[in-house]
VEXDORO-353596 format. One record per atom (N, C-alpha, C, O): x, y, z; atom name; residue number from 1. Coordinates in pm, 1 decimal, padded with zeros to 6 digits. Atoms other than C-alpha are relative to their C-alpha. Example, Ala and Ser with C-alpha at 12.3 -4.5 7.8 and 13.67 -1.06 7.14 Angstrom:
<sites>
00089.0; -00119.0; 00000.0; N; 1;
01230.0; -00450.0; 00780.0; CA; 1;
00090.0; 00120.0; 00000.0; C; 1;
00193.6; 00118.1; 00066.5; O; 1;
-00082.0; -00119.0; -00006.0; N; 2;
01367.0; -00106.0; 00714.0; CA; 2;
-00077.0; 00109.0; 00073.0; C; 2;
-00026.1; 00219.8; 00089.9; O; 2;
</sites>
This chain:
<sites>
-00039.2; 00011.7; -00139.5; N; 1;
-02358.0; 07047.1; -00092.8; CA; 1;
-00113.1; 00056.6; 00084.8; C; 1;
-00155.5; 00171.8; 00074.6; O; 1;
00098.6; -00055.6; -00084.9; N; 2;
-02612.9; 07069.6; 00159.1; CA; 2;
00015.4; 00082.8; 00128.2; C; 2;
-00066.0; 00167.9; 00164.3; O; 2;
-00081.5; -00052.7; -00134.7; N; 3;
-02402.4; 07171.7; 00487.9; CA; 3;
00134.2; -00021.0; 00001.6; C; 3;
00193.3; -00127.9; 00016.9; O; 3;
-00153.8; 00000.8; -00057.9; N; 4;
-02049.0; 07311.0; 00522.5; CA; 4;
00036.5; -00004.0; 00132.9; C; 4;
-00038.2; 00072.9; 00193.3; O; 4;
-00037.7; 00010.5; -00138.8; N; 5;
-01922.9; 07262.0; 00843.5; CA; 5;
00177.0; 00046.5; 00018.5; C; 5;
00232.6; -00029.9; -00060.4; O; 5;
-00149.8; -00086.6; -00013.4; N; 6;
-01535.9; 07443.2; 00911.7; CA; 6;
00022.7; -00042.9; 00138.7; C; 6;
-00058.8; -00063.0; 00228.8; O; 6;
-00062.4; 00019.6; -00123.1; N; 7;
-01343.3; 07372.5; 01172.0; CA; 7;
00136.3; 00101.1; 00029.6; C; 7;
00230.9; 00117.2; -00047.5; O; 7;
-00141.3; -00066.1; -00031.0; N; 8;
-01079.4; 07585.9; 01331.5; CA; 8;
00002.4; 00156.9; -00090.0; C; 8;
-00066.0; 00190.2; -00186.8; O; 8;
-00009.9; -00120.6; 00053.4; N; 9;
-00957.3; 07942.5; 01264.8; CA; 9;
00042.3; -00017.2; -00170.4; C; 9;
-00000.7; 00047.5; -00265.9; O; 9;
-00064.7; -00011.0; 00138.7; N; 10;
-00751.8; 07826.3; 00958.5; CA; 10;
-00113.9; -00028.2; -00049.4; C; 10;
-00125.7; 00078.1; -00110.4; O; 10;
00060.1; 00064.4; 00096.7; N; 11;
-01055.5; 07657.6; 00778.8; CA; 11;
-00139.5; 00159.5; -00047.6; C; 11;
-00210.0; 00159.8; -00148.5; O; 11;
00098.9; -00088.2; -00067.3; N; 12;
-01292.5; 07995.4; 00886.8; CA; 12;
00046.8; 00045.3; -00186.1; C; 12;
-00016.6; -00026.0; -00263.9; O; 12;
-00033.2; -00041.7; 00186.3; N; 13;
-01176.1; 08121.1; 00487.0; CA; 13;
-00098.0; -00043.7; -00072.7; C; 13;
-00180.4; 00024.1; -00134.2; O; 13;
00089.0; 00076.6; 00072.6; N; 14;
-01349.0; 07808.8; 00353.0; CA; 14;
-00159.7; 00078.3; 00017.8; C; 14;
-00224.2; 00112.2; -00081.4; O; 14;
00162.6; -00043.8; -00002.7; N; 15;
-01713.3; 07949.0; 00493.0; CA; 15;
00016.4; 00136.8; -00054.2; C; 15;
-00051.5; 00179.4; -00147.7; O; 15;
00014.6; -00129.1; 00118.5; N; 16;
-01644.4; 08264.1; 00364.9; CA; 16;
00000.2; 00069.7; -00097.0; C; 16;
-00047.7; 00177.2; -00133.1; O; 16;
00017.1; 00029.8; 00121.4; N; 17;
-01571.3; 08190.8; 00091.6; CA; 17;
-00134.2; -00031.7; -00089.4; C; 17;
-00179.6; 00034.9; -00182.4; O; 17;
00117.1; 00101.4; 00005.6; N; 18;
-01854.4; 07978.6; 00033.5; CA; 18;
-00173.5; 00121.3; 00038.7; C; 18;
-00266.2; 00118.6; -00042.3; O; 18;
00034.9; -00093.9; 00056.2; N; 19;
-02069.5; 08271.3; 00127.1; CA; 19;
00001.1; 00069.3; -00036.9; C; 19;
-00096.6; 00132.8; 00002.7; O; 19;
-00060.4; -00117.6; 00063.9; N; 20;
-01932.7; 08533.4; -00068.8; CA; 20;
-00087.0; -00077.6; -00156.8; C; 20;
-00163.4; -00004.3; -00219.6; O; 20;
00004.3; 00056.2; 00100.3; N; 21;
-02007.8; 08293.0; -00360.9; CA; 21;
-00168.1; -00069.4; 00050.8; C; 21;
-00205.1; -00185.8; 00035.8; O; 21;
00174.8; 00045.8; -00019.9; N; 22;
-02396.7; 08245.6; -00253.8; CA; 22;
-00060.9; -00103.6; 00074.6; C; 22;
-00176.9; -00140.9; 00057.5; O; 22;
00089.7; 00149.9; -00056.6; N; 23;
-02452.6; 07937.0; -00023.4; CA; 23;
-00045.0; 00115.7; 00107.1; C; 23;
-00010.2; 00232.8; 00122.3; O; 23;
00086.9; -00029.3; -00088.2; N; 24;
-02687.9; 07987.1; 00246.7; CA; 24;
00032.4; 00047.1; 00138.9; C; 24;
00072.6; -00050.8; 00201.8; O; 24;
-00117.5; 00010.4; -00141.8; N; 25;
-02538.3; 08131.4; 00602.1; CA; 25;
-00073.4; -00093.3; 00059.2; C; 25;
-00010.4; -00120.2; 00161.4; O; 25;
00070.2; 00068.6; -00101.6; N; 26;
-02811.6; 07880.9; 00758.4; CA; 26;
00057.0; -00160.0; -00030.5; C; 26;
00042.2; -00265.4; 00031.4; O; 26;
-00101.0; 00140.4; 00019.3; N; 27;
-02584.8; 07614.3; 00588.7; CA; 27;
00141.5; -00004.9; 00040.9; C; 27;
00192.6; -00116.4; 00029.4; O; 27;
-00076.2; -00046.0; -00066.6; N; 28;
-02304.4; 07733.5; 00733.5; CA; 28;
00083.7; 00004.4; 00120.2; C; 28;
00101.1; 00114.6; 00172.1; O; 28;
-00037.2; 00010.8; -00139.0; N; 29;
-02140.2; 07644.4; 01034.0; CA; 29;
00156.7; -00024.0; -00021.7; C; 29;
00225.5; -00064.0; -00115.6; O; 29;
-00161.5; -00009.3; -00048.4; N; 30;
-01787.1; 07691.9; 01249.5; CA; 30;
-00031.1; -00085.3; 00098.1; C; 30;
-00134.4; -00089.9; 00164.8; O; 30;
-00039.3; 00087.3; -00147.9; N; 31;
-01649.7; 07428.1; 01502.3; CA; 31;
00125.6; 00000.2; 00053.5; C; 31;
00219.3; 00040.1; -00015.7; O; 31;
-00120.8; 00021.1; -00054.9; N; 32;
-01387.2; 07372.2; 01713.9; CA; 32;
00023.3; -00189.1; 00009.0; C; 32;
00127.0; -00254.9; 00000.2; O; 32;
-00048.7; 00174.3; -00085.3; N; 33;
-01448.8; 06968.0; 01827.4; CA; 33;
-00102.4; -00057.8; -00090.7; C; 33;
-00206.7; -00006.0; -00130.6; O; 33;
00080.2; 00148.8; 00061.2; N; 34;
-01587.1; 06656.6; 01653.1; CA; 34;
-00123.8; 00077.9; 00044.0; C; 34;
-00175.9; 00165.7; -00024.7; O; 34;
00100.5; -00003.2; -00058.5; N; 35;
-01868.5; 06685.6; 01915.5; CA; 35;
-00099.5; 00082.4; -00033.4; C; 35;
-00216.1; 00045.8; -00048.2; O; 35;
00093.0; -00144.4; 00069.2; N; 36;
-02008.1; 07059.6; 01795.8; CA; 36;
-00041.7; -00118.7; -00144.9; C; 36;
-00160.3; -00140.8; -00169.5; O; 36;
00031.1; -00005.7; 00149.9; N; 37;
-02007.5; 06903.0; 01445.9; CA; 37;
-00078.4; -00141.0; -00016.4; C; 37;
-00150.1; -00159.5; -00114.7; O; 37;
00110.9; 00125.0; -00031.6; N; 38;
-02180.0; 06538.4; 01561.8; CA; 38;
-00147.5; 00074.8; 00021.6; C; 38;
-00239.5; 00052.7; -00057.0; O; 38;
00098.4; -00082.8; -00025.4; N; 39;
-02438.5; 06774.9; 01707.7; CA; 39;
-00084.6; 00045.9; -00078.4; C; 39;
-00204.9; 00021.0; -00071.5; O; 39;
00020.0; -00091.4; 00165.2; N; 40;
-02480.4; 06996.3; 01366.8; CA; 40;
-00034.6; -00084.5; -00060.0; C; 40;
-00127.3; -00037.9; -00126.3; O; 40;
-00004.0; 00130.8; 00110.1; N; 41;
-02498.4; 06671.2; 01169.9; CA; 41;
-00122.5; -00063.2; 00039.9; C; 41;
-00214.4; -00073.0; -00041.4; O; 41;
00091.9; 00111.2; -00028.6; N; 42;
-02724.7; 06446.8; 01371.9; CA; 42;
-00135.6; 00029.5; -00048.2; C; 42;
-00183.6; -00070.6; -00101.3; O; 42;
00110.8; -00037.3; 00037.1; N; 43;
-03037.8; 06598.6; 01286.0; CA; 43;
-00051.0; -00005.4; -00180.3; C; 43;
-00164.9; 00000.9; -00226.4; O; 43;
00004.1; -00007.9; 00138.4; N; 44;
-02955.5; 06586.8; 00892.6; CA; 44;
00029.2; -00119.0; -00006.3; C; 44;
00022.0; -00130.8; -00128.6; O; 44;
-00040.3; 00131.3; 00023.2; N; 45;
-02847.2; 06198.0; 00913.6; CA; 45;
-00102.4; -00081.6; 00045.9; C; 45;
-00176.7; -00073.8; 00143.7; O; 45;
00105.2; 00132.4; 00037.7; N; 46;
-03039.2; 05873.6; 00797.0; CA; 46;
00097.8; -00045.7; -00103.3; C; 46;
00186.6; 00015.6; -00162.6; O; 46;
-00103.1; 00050.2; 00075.6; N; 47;
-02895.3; 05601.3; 00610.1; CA; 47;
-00002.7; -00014.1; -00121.8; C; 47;
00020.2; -00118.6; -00182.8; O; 47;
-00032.4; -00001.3; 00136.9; N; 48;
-02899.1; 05712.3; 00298.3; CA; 48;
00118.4; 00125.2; 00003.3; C; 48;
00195.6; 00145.7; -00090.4; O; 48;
-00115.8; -00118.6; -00003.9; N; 49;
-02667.0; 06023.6; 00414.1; CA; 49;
00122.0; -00032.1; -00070.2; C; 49;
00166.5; -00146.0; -00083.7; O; 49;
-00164.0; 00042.4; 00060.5; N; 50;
-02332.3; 06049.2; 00242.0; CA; 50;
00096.9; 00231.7; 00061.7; C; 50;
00090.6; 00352.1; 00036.5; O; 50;
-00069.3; -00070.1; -00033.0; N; 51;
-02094.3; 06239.1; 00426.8; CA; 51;
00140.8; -00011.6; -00016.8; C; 51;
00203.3; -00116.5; -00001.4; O; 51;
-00159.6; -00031.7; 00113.5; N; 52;
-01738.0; 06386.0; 00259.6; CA; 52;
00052.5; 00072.7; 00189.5; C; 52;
-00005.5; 00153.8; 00261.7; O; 52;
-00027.6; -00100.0; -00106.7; N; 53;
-01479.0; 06451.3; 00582.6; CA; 53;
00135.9; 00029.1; -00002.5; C; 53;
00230.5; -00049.1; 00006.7; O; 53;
-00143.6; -00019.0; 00076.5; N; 54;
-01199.8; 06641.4; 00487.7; CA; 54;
00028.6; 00065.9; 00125.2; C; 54;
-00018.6; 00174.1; 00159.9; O; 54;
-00072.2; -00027.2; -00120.6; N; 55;
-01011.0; 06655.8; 00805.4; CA; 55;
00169.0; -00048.4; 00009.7; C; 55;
00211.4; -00162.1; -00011.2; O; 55;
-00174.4; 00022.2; -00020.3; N; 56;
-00606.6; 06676.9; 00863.9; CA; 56;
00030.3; -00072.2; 00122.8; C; 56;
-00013.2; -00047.1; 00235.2; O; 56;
-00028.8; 00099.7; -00094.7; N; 57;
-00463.3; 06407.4; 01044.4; CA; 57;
00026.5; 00031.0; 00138.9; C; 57;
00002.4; -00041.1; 00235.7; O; 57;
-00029.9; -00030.8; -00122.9; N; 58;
-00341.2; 06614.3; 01305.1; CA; 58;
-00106.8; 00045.8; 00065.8; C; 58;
-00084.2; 00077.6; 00182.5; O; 58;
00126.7; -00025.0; -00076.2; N; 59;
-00702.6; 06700.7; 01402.0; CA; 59;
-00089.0; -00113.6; 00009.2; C; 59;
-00176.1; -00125.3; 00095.3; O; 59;
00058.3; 00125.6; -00006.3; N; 60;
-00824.3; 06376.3; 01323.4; CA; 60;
00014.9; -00089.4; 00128.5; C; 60;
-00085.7; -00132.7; 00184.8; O; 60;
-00031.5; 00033.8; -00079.8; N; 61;
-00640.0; 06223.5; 01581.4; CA; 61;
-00043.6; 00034.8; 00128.2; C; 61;
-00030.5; -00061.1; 00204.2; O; 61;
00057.9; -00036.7; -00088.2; N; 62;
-00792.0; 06402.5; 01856.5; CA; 62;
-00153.9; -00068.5; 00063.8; C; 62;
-00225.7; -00117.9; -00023.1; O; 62;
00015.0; 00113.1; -00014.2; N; 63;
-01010.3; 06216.0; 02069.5; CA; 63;
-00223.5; 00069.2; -00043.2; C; 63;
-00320.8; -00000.8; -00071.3; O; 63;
00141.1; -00019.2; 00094.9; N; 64;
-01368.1; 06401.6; 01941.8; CA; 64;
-00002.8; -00000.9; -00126.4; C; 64;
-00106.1; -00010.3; -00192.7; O; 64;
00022.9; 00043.1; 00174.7; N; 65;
-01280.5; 06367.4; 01596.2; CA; 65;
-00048.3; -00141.7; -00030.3; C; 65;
-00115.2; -00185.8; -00123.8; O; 65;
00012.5; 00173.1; 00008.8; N; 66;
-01273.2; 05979.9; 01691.8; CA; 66;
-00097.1; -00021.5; -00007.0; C; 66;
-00161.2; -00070.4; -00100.0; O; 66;
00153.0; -00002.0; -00006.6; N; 67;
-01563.2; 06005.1; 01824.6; CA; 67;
-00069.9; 00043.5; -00055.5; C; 67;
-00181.0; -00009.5; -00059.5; O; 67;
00117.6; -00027.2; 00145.6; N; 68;
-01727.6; 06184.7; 01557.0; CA; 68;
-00019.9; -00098.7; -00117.3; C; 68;
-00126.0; -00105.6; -00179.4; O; 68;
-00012.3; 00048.5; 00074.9; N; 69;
-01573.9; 05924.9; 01325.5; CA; 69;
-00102.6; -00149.4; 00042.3; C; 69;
-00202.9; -00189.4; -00016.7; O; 69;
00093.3; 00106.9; -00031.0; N; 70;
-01706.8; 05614.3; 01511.1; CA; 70;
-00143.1; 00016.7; 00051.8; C; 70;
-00183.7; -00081.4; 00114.1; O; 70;
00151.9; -00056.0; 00000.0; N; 71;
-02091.0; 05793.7; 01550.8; CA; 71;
-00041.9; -00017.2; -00170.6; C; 71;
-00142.3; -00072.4; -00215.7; O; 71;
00072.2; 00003.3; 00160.0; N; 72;
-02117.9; 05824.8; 01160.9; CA; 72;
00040.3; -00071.9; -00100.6; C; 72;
-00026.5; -00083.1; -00203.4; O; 72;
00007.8; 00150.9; 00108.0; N; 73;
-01955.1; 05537.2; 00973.3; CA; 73;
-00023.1; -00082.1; 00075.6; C; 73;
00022.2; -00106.5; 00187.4; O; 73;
00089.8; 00161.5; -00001.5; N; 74;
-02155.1; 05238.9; 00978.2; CA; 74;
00054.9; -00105.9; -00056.6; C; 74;
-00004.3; -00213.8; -00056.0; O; 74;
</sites>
């Protein structure tokens, strides 16, 4: 995994987890909105990227998740 990205207080575990157990804090990131995490992303994406987005429907639905979703599948 090259970049975790967390969203929300509940997910804030996952990164700490994650460094407790040795990843990098400069891989590391917290968000609140799609948009933060389009932001975080864009600079690491080309089309060979493969991005995993494990997001709960009830945040999915929101209208920057959308928009995060229709920015990065092609």
């Amino acid at each position: 995994m090259d970049l975790l990205l967390v969203v929300g207080d509940e997910a804030r575990e996952i990164g700490r987890k994650a460094l407790e157990l040795g990843m990098e804090p400069d891989k590391v990131y917290y968000s609140n909105s799609g948009t933060e995490i389009f932001n975080i992303l864009q600079p690491h994406l080309n089309e060979e990227s493969i991005v995993l987005l494990k997001i709960p429907h009830r945040v999915m639905v929101q209208d920057t998740f959308k928009e995060l979703k229709a920015k990065i599948i092609v």
